[in-house]
N, C-alpha and C positions, 0 to 999 in steps of 0.2 A: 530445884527445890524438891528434896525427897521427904517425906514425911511418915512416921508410922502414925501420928493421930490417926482417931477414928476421926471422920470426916461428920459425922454426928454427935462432937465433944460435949458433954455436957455447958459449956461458957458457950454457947454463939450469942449472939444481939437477940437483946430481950422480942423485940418484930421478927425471929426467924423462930422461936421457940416452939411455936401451933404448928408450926411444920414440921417440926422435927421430932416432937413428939408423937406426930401421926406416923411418919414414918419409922418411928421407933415400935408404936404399938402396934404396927401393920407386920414388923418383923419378929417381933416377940412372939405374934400369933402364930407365925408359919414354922419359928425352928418350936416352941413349943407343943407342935403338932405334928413334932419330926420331921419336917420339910427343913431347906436348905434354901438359903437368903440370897439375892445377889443382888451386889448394888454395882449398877456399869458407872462408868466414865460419860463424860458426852459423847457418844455415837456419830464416826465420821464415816464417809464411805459411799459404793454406792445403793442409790436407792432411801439415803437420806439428804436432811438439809444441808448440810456439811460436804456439800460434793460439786461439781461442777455442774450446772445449770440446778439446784437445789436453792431453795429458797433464801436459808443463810449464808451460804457460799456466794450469792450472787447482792446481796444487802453488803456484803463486806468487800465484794470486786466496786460496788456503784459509792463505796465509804459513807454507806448506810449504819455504820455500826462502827461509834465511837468506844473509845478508851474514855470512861467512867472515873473519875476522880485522878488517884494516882496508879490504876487500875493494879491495883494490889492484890485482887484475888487471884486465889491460886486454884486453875481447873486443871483436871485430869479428864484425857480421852481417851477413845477407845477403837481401833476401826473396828466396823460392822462385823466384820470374817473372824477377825479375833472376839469377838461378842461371842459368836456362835461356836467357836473350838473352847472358850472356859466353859461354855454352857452344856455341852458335850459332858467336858472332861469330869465338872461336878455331878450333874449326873451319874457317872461312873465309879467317881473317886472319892467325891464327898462325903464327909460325916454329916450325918441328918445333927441338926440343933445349931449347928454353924453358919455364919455370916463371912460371906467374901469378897473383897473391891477385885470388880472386875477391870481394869484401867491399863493402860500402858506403863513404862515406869520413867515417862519425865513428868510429873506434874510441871505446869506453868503461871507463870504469872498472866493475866490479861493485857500487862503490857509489853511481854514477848510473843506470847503466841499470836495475839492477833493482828499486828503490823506482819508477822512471818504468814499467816494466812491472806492477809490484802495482798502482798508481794506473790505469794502462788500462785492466786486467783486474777494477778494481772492488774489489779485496781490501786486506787489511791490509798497510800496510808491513811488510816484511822487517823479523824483528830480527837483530840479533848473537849471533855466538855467536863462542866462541875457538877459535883454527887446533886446541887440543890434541882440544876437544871435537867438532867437524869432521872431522878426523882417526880420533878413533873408527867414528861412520858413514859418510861419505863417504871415508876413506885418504888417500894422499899424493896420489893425482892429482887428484884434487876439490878439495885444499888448493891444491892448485898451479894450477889452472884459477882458484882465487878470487881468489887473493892474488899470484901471479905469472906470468901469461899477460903476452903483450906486444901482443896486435893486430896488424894487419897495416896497409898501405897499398895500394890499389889503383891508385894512381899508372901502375906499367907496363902493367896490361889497360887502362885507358882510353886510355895513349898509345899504345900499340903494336896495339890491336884495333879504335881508334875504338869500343870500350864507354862506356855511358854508364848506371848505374843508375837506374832510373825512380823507385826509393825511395833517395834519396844518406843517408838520415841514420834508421836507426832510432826514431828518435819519431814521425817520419811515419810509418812501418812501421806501428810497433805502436797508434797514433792511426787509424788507418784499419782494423785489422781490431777494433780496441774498438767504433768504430762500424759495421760493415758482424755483428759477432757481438751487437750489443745487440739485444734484443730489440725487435719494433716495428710 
């Protein structure tokens, strides 16, 4: 699922709105102050949650972390190391007033990536559960991160910064830190 939307489209669900709007006014402040935007992917890696003995890494080996309706949202990530060589490169390369998705370039659905993350991490497939029941413990923005996130495109940092992610596709990601956290 590649996507050029901005991942801040103006249509999200009316409940995600006060978020986005913060986040919009948060970014209008900093390119209007000539500073440079970056909005990352979800952060896998080490020394995050998303890693081997990391908090979420470890809810999704114990299938603590279900597939949410028809788990239709679409998230983009990022490893940690590649966070830090766009954050470099803009620095370097970037035009001040500009906004960049810092992300790998498969976006995924939550019902690929994250049966492919239980299977790294050793654990049971994710089950299902329904958005009402979701809703209960996780509320509307868990529901909406599952079911209606859009991903991003990293398309403009790689043209405009010469970036280039050393992990282009989270399976490689999260296939290398299964291997590098297995025991041996």
């Amino acid at each position: 699922v590649k996507t050029e939307q901005d991942p801040l489209d103006p249509r999200p669900p009316a409940r995600m709105r006060p978020v986005l709007d913060a986040i919009r006014h948060v970014e209008q402040a900093v390119t209007d102050a000539g500073g440079i935007a970056l909005r990352y992917g979800g952060f896998y890696g080490p020394g995050t949650g998303l890693a081997p003995g990391g908090d979420q890494w470890e809810a999704v080996a114990a299938g603590k972390f279900p597939i949410v309706g028809d788990g239709g949202g679409v998230w983009s990530f990022v490893h940690i190391d590649d966070a830090a060589t766009a954050t470099v490169a803009a620095v370097e390369r970037g035009r001040t007033g500009e906004i960049y998705n810092v992300c790998d370039d498969e976006p995924a659905h939550v019902r690929e990536w994250l049966p492919a993350l239980a299977e790294a991490a050793g654990g049971r497939q994710p089950r299902h559960v329904p958005r009402w029941v979701a809703r209960l413990v996780a509320g509307e923005h868990g529901v909406a991160m599952m079911c209606e996130s859009r991903g991003a495109s990293n398309a403009k940092a790689k043209r405009e910064l010469g970036w280039t992610p050393r992990w282009p596709s989270w399976r490689e990601g999260f296939a290398q830190l299964a291997r590098a956290g297995a025991p041996g």
